[in-house]
PLY file of the C-alpha trace (Angstrom):
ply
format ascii 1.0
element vertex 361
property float x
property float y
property float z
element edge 360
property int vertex1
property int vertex2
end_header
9.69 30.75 -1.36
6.08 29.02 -0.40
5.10 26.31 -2.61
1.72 28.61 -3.76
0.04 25.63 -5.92
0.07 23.47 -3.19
-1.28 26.57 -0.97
-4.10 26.48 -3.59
-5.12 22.99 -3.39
-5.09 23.06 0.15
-7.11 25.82 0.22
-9.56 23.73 -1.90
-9.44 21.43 0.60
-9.36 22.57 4.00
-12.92 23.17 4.82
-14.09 19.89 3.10
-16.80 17.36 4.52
-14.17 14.18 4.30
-11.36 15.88 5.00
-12.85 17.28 8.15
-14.26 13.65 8.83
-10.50 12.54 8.51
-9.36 15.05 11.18
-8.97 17.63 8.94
-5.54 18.64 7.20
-2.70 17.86 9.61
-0.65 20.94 8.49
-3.51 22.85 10.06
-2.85 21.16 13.15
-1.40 22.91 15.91
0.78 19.33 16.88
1.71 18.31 13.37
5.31 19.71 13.85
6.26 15.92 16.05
5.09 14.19 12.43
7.18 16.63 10.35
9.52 13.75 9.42
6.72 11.32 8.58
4.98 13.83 6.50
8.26 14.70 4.69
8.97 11.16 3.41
5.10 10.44 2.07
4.96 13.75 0.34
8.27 12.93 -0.68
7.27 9.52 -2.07
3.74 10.83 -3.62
5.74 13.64 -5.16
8.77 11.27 -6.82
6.09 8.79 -8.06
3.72 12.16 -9.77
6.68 13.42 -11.10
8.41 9.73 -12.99
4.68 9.11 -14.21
3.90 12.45 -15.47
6.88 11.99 -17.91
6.11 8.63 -18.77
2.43 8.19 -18.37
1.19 12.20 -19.27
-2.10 11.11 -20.47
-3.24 10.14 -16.87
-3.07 13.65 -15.63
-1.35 12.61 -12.04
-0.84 16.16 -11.45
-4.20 16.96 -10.86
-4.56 15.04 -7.98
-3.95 16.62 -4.58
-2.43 14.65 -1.75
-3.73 14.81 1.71
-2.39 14.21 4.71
-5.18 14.63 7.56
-5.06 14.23 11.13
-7.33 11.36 11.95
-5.57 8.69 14.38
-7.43 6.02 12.34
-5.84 4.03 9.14
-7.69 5.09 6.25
-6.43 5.98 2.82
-9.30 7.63 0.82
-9.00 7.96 -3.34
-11.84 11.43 -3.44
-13.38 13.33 -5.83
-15.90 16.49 -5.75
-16.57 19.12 -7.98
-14.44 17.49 -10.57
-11.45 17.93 -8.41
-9.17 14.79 -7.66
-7.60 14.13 -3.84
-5.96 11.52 -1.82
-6.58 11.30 1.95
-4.33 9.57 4.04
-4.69 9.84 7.73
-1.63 10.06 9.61
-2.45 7.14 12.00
-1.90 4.59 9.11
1.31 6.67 8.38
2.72 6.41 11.97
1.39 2.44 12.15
3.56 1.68 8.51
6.57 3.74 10.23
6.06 1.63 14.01
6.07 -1.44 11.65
8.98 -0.29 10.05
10.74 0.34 13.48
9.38 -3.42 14.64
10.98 -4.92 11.79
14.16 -3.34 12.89
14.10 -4.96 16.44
13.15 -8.38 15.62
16.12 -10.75 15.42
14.24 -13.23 13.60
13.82 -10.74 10.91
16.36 -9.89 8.31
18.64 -12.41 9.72
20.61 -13.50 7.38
20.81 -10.35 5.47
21.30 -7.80 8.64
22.00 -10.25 12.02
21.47 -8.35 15.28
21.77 -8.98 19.02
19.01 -11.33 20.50
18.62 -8.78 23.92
18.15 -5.69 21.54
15.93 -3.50 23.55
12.04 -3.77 22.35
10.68 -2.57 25.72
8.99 0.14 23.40
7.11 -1.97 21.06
2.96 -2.00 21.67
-0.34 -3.49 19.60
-0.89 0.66 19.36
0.59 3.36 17.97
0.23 6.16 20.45
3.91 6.65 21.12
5.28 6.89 17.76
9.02 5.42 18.36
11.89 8.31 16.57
15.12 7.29 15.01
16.56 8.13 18.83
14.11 5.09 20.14
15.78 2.59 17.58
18.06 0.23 18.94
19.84 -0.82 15.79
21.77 1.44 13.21
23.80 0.80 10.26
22.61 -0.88 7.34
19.84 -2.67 9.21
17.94 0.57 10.06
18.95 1.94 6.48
17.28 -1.25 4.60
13.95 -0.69 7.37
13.35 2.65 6.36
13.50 1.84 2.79
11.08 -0.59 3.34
8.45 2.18 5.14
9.01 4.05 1.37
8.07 1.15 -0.26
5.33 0.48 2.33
3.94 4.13 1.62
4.03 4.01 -2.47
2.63 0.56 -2.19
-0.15 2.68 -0.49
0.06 5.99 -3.12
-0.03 4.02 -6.38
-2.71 2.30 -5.18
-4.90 5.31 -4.40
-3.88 7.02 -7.90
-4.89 3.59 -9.64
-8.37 4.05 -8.30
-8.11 7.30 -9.94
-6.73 6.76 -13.19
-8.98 3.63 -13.99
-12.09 5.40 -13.35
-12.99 3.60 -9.96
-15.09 6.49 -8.47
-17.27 7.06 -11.84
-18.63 3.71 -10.10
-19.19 4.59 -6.61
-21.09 7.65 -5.67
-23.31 8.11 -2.16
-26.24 9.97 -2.25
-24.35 13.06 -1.05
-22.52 13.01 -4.66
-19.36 12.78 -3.02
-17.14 9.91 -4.84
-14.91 8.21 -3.13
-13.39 4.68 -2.28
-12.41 4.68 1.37
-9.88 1.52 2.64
-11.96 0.88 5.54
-15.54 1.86 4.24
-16.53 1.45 0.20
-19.73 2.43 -1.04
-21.15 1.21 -4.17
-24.06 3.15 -6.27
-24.86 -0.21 -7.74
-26.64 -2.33 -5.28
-25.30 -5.18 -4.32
-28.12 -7.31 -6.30
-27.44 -5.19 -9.67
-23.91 -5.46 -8.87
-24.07 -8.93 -8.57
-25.82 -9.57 -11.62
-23.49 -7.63 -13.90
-20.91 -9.27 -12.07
-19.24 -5.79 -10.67
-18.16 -5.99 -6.45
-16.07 -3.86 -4.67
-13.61 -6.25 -4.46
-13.00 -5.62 -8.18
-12.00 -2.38 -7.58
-9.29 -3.36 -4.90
-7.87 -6.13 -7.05
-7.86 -4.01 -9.84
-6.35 -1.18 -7.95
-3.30 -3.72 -6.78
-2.93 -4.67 -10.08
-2.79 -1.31 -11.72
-0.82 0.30 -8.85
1.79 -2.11 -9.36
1.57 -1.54 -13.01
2.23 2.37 -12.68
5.15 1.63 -9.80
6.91 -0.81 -12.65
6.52 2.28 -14.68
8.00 4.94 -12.46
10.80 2.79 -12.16
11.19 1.87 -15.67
11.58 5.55 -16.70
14.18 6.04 -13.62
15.86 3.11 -14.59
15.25 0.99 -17.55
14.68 -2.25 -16.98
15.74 -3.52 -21.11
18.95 -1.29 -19.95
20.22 -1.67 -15.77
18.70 -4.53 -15.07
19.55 -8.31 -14.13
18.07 -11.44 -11.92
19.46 -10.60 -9.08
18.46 -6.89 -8.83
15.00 -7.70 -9.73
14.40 -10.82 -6.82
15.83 -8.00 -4.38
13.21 -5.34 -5.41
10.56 -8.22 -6.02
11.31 -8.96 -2.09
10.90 -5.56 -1.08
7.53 -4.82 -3.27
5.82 -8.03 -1.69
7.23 -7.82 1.82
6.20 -4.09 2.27
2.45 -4.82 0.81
2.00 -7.63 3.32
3.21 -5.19 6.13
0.60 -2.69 4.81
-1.90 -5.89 4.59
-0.69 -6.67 7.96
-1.31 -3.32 9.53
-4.78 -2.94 8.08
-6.07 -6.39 8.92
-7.11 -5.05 12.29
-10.27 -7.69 12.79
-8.04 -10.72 12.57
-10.60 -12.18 10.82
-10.15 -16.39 9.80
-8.43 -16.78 6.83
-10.37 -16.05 3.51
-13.35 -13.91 5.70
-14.08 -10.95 3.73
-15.51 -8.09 5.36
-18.83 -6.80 5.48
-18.59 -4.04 2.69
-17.12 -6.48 -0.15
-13.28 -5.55 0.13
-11.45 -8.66 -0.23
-9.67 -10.45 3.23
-6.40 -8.81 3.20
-5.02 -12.11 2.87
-6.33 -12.73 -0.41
-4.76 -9.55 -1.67
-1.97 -10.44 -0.82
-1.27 -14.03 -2.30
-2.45 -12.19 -5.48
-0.35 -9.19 -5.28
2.81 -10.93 -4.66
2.14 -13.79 -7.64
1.56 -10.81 -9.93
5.09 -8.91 -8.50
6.74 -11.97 -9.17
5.84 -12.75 -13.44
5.82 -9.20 -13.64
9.42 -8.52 -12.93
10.28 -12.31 -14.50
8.32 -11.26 -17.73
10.09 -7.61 -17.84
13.64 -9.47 -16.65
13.98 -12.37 -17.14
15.60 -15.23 -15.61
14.10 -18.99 -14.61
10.62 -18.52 -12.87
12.15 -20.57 -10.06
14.60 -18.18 -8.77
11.21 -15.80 -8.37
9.20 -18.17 -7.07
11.81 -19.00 -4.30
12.37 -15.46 -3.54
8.28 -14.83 -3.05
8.58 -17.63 -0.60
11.41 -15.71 1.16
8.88 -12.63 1.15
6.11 -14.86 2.96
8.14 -16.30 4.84
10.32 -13.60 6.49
6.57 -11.31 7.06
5.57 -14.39 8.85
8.25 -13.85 11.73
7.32 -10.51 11.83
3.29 -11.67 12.26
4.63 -14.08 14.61
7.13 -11.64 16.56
3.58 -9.12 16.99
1.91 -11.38 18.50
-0.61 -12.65 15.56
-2.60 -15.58 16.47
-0.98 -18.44 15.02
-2.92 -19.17 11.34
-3.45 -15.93 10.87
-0.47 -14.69 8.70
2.13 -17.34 10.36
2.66 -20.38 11.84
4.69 -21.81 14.19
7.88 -21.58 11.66
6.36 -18.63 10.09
4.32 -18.83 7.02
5.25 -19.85 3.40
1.90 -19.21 1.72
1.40 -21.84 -1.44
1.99 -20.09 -4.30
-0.43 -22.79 -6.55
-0.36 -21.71 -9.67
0.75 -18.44 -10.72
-1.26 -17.78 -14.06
-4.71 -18.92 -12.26
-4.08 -16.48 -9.73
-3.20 -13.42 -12.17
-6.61 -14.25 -13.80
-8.25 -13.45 -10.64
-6.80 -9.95 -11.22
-7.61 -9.91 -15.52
-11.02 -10.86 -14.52
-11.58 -8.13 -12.46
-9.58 -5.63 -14.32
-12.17 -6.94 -17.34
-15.00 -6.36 -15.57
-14.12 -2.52 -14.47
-12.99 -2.02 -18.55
-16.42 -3.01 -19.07
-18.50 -0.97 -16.57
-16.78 1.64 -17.39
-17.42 1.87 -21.12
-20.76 1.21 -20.44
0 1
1 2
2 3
3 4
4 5
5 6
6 7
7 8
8 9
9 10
10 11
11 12
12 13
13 14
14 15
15 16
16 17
17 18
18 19
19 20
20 21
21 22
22 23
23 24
24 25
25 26
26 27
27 28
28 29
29 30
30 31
31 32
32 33
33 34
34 35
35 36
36 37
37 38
38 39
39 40
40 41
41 42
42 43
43 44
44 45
45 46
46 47
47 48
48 49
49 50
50 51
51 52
52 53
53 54
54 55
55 56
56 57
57 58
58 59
59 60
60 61
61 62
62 63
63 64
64 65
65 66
66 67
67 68
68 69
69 70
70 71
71 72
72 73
73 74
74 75
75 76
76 77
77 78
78 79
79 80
80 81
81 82
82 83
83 84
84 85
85 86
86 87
87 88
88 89
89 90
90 91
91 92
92 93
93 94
94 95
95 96
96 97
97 98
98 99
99 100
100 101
101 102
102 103
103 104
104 105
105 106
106 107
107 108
108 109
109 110
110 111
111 112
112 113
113 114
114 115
115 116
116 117
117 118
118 119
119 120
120 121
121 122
122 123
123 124
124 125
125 126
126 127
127 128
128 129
129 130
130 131
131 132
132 133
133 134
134 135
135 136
136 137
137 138
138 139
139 140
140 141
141 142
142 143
143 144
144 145
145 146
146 147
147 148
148 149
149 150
150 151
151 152
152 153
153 154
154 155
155 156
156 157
157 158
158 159
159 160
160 161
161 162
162 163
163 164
164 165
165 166
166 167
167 168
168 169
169 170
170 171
171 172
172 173
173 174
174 175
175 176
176 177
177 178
178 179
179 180
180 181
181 182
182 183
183 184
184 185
185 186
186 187
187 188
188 189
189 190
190 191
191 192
192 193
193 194
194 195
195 196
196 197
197 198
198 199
199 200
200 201
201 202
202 203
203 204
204 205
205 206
206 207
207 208
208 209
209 210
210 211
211 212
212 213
213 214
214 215
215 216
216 217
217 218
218 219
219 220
220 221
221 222
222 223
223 224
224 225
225 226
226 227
227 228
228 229
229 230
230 231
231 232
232 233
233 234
234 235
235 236
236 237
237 238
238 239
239 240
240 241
241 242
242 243
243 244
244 245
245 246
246 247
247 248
248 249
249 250
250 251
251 252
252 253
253 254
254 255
255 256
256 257
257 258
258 259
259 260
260 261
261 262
262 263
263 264
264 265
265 266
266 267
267 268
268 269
269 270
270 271
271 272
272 273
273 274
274 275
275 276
276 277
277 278
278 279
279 280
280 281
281 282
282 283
283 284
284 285
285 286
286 287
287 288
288 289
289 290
290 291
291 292
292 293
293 294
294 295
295 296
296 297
297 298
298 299
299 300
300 301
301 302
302 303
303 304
304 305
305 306
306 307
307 308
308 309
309 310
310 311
311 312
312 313
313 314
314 315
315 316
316 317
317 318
318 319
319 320
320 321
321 322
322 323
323 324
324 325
325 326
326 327
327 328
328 329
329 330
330 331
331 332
332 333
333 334
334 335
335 336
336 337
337 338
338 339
339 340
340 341
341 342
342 343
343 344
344 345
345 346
346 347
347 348
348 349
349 350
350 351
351 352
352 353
353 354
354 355
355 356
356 357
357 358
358 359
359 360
């Protein structure tokens, strides 16, 4: 039996302005059967995370929100509105880069080495800067646990990615933005502001506000979702919280990673106000780690060594991909300073106050 809401809402959507602009919807693609698999598991993860946070979180009215998967090559992740109607776009290019990164991970024996060891010679003839030949399970030359633990990583890589569209949502991001077209929307790659930037300056609003915020709430409704699958007062203890801690961090900085495309110097910002990738980052992964030691418990330490093991381990990876060295590694791979952990949540308060404020106003 055909899903017939979802029929609906892509019906809504098919003939759209953006999602044409985003290659249109890939089910309406005459090649989309070769990403079956990928579109599975993000409509898979999209649908578990709607589901967990309409039962816990009902007054945010997730269910509205369609999710759409177009078939742009590019790596964009759009939160949209029009017509009062609410939409994610994800192009399947960023979808296919998170799952190559996935499969890269897999393949480098620096990676995971303690945890999941494998053969220095294992084949990586495969792996390329692009993603044009998107590598299948068949392509992998690993299996086991390693490949298990990789592919769990490319779910948490892809709600990392969700959440963070349905924060923009929820906490009113695209009341603020609006181009002349009326569309509203807050594209990855492309914001625009109805504020210009010298009234936004003045009442102290910038799009990188919205992304902080967005991290920061995102993470906030994926502590959530999990909470109400299992309770962290109930199932929880140090050790299984530094293991998921890991995974939240590592997967955003593969996401950060994959998105960083310029390879900008450390700290650049780019031209339409989103914050370096970088900088997310640092504060994303400080905020994972009190989170889950506020909700948890346990010495900070143990969480502040594990965040290190985060940075440090994505560092190989930026290192094994051929990063420029300073530019997410080193020569030993990179243990980003963590300085001090309640400064850097303030970064996120501060901009999480100044979107409560713009928006009641």
């Amino acid at each position: 039996m055909r899903n017939t809401s979802k029929m609906r809402k892509a019906d809504i959507w098919s003939k759209d302005i953006v999602v044409q602009d985003c290659g249109g919807l890939l089910a309406e693609n005459s090649d989309w059967e070769g990403d079956a698999g990928l579109l599975y598991m993000v409509n898979h993860v999209f649908d578990t995370n709607k589901a967990l946070l309409n039962r816990t979180r009902p007054e945010l009215r997730v269910d509205d929100i369609a999710f759409l998967v177009t078939a742009g090559t590019g790596r964009r992740a759009i939160a949209y509105a029009r017509d009062g109607a609410r939409a994610i776009i994800v192009e399947v290019g960023l979808i296919r880069a998170l799952w190559t990164r996935a499969a890269s991970i897999a393949h480098l024996p620096g990676v995971l080495a303690n945890a999941f060891p494998i053969a220095e010679d294992i084949d990586q003839s495969w792996m390329a800067e692009s993603c044009d030949s998107v590598p299948g399970m068949s392509d992998w030359d690993c299996s086991g646990d390693r490949a298990e633990y990789c592919v769990d990583l490319f779910l948490h890589m892809l709600e990392y990615v969700v959440v963070h569209e349905i924060a923009h949502h929820v906490r009113g991001h695209l009341k603020l933005v609006n181009a002349e077209t009326g569309l509203h929307l807050i594209d990855e790659t492309e914001a625009r502001t109805s504020k210009t930037p010298e009234v936004s300056a003045a009442e102290g609003f910038l799009v990188q506000d919205l992304e902080f915020d967005a991290d920061a709430y995102g993470l906030e409704l994926s502590l959530a979702a999990m909470d109400e699958k299992h309770p962290f007062a109930m199932q929880w203890d140090q050790a299984s919280a530094t293991e998921w801690q890991f995974q939240l961090i590592f997967a955003q900085l593969m996401v950060a990673q994959v998105i960083d495309d310029a390879r900008k110097a450390d700290g650049a910002y780019s031209a339409d106000g989103h914050p370096a990738p970088l900088h997310r980052a640092i504060n994303y992964g400080n905020l994972v780690s009190r989170s889950l030691q506020d909700l948890v418990g346990g010495p900070l330490q143990a969480y502040v060594d594990m965040h290190a093991v985060a940075w440090s381990e994505a560092g190989y990876v930026a290192k094994g991909l051929s990063y420029p060295k300073g530019r997410w590694h080193d020569d030993h791979g990179k243990e980003m300073a963590t300085g001090d952990y309640q400064l850097l949540e303030e970064r996120y308060f501060a901009s999480s106050r100044r979107i409560d404020g713009l928006s009641r106003g």
